[in-house]
N, C-alpha and C positions, 0 to 999 in steps of 0.2 A: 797391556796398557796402551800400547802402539795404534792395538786394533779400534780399543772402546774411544780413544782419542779423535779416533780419523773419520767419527759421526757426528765431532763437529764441524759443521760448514761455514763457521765463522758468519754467521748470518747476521749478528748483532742483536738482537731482541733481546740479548740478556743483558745489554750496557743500562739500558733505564734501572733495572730492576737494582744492580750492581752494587750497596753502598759503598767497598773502596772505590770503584769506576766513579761514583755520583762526586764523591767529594774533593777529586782532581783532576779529571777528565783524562787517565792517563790508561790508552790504551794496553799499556802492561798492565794495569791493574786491574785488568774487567778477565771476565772467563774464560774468554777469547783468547785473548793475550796468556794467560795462565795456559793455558793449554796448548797454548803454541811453543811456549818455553818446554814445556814437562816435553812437547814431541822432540824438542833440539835437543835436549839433554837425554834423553832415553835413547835418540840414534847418534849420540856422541859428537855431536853438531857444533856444541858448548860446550867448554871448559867450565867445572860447578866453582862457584865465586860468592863472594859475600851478597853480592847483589841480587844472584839467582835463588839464594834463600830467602831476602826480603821478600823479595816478589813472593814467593810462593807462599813466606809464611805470613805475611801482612792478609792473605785470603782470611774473611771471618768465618767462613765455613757454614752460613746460614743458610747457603742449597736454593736458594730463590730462584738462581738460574736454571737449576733442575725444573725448578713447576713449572717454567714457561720455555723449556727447550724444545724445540718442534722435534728433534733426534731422538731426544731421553738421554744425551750426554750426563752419566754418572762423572757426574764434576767432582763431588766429594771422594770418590772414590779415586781419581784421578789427582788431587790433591796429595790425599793419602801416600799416593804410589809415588810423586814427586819430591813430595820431603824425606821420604825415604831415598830419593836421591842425593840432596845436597844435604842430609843430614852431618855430614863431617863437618858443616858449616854450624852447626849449632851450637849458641854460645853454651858458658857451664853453668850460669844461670837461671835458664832453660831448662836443661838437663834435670840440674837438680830441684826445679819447681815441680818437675813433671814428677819426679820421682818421690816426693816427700808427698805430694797428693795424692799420689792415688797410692798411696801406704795409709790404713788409717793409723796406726800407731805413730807416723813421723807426720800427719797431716793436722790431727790434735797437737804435737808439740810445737807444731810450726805458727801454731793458731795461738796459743797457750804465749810463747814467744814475743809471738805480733802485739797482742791485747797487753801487755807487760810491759813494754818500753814504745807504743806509737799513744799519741793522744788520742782521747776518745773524741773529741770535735775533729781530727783530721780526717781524710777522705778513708784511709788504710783503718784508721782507728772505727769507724761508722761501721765498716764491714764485719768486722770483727766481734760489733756487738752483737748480731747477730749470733755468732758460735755458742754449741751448749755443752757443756763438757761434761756432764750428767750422761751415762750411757740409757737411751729408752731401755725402757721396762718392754723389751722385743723374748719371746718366748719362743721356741723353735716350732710349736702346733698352737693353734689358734682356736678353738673351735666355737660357733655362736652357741645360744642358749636354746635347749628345744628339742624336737627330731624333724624340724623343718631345715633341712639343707639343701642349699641350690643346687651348690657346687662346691670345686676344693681348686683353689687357685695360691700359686708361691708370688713370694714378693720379696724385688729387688732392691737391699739400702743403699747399694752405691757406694764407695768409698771415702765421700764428704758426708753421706746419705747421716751418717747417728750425729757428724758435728754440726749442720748448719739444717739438719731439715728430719730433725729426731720428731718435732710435733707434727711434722706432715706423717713422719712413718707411724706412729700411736695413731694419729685420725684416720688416716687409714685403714687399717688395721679395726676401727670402732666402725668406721660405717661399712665395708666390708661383712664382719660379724653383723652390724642389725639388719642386713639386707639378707643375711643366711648361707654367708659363705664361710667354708674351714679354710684358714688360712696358714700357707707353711712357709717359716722364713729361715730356712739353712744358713746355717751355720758358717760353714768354709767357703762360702760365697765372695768372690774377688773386685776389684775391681771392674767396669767393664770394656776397657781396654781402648777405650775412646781418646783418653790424654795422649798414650804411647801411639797409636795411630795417627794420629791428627802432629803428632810429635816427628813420626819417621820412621819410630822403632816399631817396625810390623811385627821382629819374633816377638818382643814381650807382648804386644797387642796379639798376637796369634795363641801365644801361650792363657793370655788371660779369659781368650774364648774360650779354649776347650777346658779349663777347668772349670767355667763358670757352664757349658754344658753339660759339662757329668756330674755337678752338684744338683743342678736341677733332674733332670733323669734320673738321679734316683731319689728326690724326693718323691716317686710315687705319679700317678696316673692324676695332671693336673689341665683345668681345661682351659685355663692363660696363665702367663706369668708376667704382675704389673710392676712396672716402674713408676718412681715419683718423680725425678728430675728428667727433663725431656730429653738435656743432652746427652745423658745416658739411655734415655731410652730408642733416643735416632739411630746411638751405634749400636744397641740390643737387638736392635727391629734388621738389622743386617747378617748377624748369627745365622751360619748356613742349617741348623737342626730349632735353635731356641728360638728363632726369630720368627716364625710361624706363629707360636704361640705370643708374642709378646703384645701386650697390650698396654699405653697409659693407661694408670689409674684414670683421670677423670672418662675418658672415652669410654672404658672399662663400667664405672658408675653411671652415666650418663644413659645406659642402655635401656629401655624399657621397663625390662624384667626386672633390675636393679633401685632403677631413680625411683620408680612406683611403691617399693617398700620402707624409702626415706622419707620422713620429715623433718622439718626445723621451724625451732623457735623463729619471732621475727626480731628486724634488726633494722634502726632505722637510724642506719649509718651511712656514709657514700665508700665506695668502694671503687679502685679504677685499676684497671686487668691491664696487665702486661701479658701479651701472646706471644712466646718467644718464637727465634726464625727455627727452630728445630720441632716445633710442638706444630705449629701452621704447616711449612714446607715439606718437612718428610712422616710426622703422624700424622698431621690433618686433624689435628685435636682440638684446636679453637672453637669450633661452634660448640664443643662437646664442654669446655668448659666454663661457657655462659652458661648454657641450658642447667647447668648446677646451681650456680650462684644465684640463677633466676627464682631459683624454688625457696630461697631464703626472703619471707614474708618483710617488705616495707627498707631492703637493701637497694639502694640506686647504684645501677651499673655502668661505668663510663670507660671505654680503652684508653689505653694509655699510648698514647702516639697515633699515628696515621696507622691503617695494618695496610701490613706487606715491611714497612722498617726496620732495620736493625736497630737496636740500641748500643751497637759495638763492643757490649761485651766478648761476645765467641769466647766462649771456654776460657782460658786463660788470658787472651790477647788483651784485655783490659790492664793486665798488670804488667804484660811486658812489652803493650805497644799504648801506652796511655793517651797520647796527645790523639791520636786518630778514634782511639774509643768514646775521648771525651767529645770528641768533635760531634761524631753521631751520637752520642747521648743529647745533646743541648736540646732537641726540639721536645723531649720527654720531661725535662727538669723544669724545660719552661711552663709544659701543662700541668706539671704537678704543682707549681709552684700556683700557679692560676685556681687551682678548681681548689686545692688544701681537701685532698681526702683523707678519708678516717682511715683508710686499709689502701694498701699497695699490693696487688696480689700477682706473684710470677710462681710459674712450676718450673723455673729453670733457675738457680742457686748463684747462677756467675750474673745473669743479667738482675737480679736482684740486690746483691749485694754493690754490683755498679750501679743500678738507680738509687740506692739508699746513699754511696759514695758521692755522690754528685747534688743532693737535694738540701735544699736549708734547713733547719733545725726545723722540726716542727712536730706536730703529736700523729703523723702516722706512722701506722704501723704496718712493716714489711711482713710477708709470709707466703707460705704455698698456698692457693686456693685451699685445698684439705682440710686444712689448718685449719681455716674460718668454718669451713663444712661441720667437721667436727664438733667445733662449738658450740654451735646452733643444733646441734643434730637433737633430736627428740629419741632417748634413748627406751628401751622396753626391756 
């Protein structure tokens, strides 16, 4: 950790990009500063304190500073390796959010819970309507209709993946099948260890690798394995065996040989994309998921914010650091509230369910891109 640290040169290029840096100007709170801490504490420099957890876990984790690091400074990674230092400092709130999510069995109860005693016009209640407590109609082999097959690719639900983003994994799974792919979605598939990482706790994040590599492995001889939520698929794509193969779904569809086999109905709605910082910074899967929505005849396409933005979700931080999420959320709430589009569309579940939280009542409708692909899809 020591070593990958000391390729930063504190050069500053990543303070613009920053948003906790942008929204205080405090150099503890840019990359910089984050990395300078993680080196006091790593060489025992620092006494671990309440403070040196803020710092570190107040990071969103959106990797921006990675795109434009002249070094290649693995910040995220560096992160990682720091909360695992002050993790003694981590409250039991904490603890136990991280643990009941990426369980899905205690992650639906928790959801179940929420929707049950919060109001549905509150911000907690908004997110929640979201949730589907229906498990998808997910079969372990997929196979399309025919003897035309591309390929044989598995696919990753995630551990929120069946409660808040079950009709992204069915669209999936339909455009997939009409483009000519067999598709296999194992069974004992875990979590992907990104909450417990991003948490501190490496063994369980370490543990949830290697089982989630020998499930795919022996699914059989597969030439990607996609994800639907980004921020699962940032920490997929880091899998020292699985991570080769891992590919977003829309990147994944977006390909050539793939999008050329899709049609869709048209659709003469407005539509406004949220890019999240995991799908841009470390997939690079943004252009890959216009080029989709573009193929939907008479849909008008607008982003949603400035790109390169946080919207302050990061993974969890939205629920246990609200005031700073909300902060960077405002310029987004503002354009939605301006443009009033028909569809909100994010491939990331936490930045979604905070822009739904924070926008006025009104008739859009939130979902994974997929989702809307899906719908439109011209099926044979």
């Amino acid at each position: 950790m020591l070593s990958e640290a000391a390729r930063c040169v504190k050069c500053g290029l990543c303070l613009a990009v920053c948003p906790t840096y942008r929204l205080g100007a405090s150099e503890t709170r840019s990359p910089r500063g984050r990395i300078a801490l993680v080196q006091a504490l790593s060489r025992r420099q620092l006494a671990v304190d309440d403070y040196c957890y803020e710092v570190l876990g107040s990071c969103l984790m959106c990797r921006r500073c990675e795109a434009v690091c002249p070094s290649e400074v693995p910040v995220g990674q560096l992160m990682d390796g720091g909360r695992e230092l002050v993790r003694s400092r981590q409250g039991w709130k904490e603890r136990l959010l991280i643990a009941m999510l990426s369980r899905r069995f205690w992650g639906r109860l928790l959801a179940r819970t929420g929707r049950a005693v919060l109001s549905a016009s509150a911000p907690k209640g908004k997110m929640l309507a979201q949730a589907r407590f229906e498990t998808p109609a997910l079969d372990e082999v997929h196979c399309p209709g025919g003897s035309d097959v591309l390929g044989r690719v598995g696919l990753f639900t995630g551990c929120t993946g069946s409660l808040f983003d079950g009709a992204a994994l069915e669209g999936a799974i339909a455009l997939l099948l009409q483009a000519g792919y067999a598709v296999r979605v194992p069974r004992n598939q875990v979590c992907c260890g990104a909450l417990d990482a991003h948490g501190g706790n490496a063994a369980r994040a370490a543990r949830l690798l290697s089982a989630n590599q020998a499930v795919f492995a022996s699914a059989g001889e597969l030439e990607a394995v996609l994800s639907i939520a980004s921020g699962c698929g940032a920490h997929l794509a880091g899998y020292p065996a699985l991570g080769k193969k891992h590919r977003d779904i829309c990147t994944f569809l977006a390909q050539e040989q793939v999008i050329s086999r899709l049609r869709f109905r048209p659709l003469e709605k407005r539509a406004l994309v949220h890019l999240p910082c995991t799908l841009e910074n470390v997939l690079h899967g943004a252009e890959a998921v216009l080029r989709l929505l573009r193929r939907i005849p008479g849909l008008q396409i607008e982003e949603a914010g400035k790109r390169g933005d946080c919207c302050g979700a990061g993974g969890t931080a939205f629920l246990l650091r609200p005031a700073m999420a909300d902060s960077l959320r405002q310029p987004f709430v503002q354009r939605l509230g301006a443009l009033s589009p028909d569809y909100v569309l994010s491939s990331n579940v936490s930045c979604r369910l905070h822009l739904q939280a924070g926008a006025d009542a009104g008739g859009a409708n939130y979902m994974h891109p997929v989702t809307l692909l899906a719908r439109q899809l011209i099926r044979s």
